[in-house]
N, C-alpha and C positions, 0 to 999 in steps of 0.2 A: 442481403445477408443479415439475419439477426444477430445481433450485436449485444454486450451487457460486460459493464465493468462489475469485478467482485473486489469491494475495499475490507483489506483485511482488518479486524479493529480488537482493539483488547480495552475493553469498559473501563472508563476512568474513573478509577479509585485510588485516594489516597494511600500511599505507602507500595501501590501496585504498579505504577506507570510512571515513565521515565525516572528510575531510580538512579540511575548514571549522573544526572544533575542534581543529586542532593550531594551535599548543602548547601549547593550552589543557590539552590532555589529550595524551600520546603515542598514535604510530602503535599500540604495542600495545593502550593502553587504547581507542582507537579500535574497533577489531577485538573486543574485548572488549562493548563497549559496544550493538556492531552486532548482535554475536551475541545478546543480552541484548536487544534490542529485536525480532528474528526471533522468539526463543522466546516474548515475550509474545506477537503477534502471531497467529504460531499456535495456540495455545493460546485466545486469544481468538474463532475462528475456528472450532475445535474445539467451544467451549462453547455455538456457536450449531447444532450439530447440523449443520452442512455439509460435508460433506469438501471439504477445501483443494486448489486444485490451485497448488504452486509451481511459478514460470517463475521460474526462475533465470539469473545469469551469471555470471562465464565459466562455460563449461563443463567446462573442464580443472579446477574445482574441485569437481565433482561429490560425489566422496568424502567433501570436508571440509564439505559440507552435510550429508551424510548423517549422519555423526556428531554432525552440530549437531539435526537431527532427524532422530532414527529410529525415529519411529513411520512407518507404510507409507502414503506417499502421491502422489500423482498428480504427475511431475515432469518437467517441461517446459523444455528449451533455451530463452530469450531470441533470437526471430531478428528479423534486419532493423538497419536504418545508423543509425536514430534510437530515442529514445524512444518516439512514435507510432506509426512502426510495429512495434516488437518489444509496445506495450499491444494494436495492431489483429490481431495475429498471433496473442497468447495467448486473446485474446476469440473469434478464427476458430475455433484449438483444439478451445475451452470448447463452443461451437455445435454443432461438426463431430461432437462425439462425444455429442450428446444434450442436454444442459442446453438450458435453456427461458430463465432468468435470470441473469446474471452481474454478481457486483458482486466491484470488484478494488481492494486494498487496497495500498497500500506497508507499509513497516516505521519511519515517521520522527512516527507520529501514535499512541504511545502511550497515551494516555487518553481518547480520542472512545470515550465510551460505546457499550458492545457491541450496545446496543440500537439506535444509527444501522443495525447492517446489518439487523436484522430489519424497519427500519421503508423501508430501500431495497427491500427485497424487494418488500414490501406494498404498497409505491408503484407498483412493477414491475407487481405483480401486477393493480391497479386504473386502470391506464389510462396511467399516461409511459411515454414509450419510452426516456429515458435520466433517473437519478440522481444530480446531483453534489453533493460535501460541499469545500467550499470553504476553503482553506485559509488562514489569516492573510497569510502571503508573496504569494498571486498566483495560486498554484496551484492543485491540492484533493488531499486523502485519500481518496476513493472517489468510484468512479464505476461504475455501475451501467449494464446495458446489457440489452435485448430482441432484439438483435440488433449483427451487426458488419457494417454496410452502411460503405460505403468514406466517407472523406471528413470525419469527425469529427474526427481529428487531421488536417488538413490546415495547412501554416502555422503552426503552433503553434509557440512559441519556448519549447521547456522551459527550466527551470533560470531562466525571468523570469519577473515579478512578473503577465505579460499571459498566462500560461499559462489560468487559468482563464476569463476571459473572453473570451479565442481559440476556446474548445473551446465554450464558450457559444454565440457567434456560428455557428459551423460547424453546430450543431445547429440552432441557430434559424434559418438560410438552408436547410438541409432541412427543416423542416416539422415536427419535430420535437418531441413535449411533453414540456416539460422540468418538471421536482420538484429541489428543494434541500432538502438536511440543512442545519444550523446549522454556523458555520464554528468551524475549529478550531486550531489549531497545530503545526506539523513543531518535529519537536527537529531542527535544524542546525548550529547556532551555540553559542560558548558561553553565550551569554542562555537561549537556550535551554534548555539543559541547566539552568542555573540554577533556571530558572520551574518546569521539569518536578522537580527535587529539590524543591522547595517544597511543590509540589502532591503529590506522592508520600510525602513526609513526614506529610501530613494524611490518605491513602487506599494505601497502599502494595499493597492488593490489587487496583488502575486497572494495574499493571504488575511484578507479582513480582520478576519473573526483574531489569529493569532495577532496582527498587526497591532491592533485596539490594547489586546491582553500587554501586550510587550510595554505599553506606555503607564502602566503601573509596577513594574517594576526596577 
């Protein structure tokens, strides 16, 4: 079965990314931070033997992705008014040009073992039709899909605490068999960030790139 994770990524610019940690942290450290969390991401992505396909935004920052990775990979404008449909768009994508399985990642769940995506796969593969990994706040970290039938994200209020259980329901009014991962944590906040220094203090190879960043500030 072909196989391809899609990490979702929004280009690290200061004053644009993880604005919830200022002042905890500045806009630039922000930006830094972000980057630092794309690269473990990919990387972890990488080590499961998938090639990644990033859906980025904006698009007019194209360039300064590239330099943030440039190793050669499958790279996809972010389209659509919402969050649901710019995930239903990149999953159409993923579909349209072949893949069998699609499990899509953000960049805010730095240490959910690498082994949740091989074991979304396998779930995939043995009978759900969607995979969700549930995230502390509301939301989830990955979600896995056999297909991008409309209506999944429908109603969904990202960015709240009902996001998970929204995309839950929509599945389950379709008929849908659903499989969970164990749930996990978004770095948002500065708690956040805090718990994740802790944790990365005891395992620093759960996220390098961010690990390294953390011991400057």
């Amino acid at each position: 079965m072909k196989e391809t994770v899609i990490i979702m990524v929004k280009v690290p610019v200061g004053g644009d990314v993880k604005t919830r940690m200022q002042p905890y942290i500045s806009k630039a450290q922000s930006a830094e931070l972000a980057t630092a969390l794309l690269k473990d991401a990919e990387e972890r992505v990488a080590s499961t033997n998938c090639e990644p396909i990033i859906a980025y935004t904006p698009a007019h920052h194209k360039k300064r992705l590239k330099a943030i990775l440039p190793q050669q990979h499958i790279l996809i404008e972010q389209e659509g008014t919402d969050l649901g449909e710019r995930m239903h768009r990149a999953f159409e994508y993923a579909f349209q040009v072949g893949f069998e399985s699609v499990v899509m990642i953000g960049t805010d769940s730095p240490t959910f073992p690498r082994e949740f995506i091989a074991r979304a796969f396998r779930k995939l593969g043995t009978g759900s039709d969607i995979v969700i990994g549930e995230s502390e706040d509301g939301g989830f970290y990955l979600l896995g899909l056999k297909s991008a039938g409309p209506g999944i994200f429908d109603g969904v209020e990202w960015g709240s605490p009902r996001a998970f259980a929204q995309t839950k329901r929509n599945a389950e009014m379709q008929k849908l068999l659903l499989d969970f991962l164990p749930i996990w944590y978004d770095v948002d906040l500065p708690a956040d960030l805090e718990r994740l220094k802790h944790e990365l203090v005891q395992n620093p190879d759960l996220a390098p790139h961010t690990s390294e960043w953390l011991k400057n500030i």
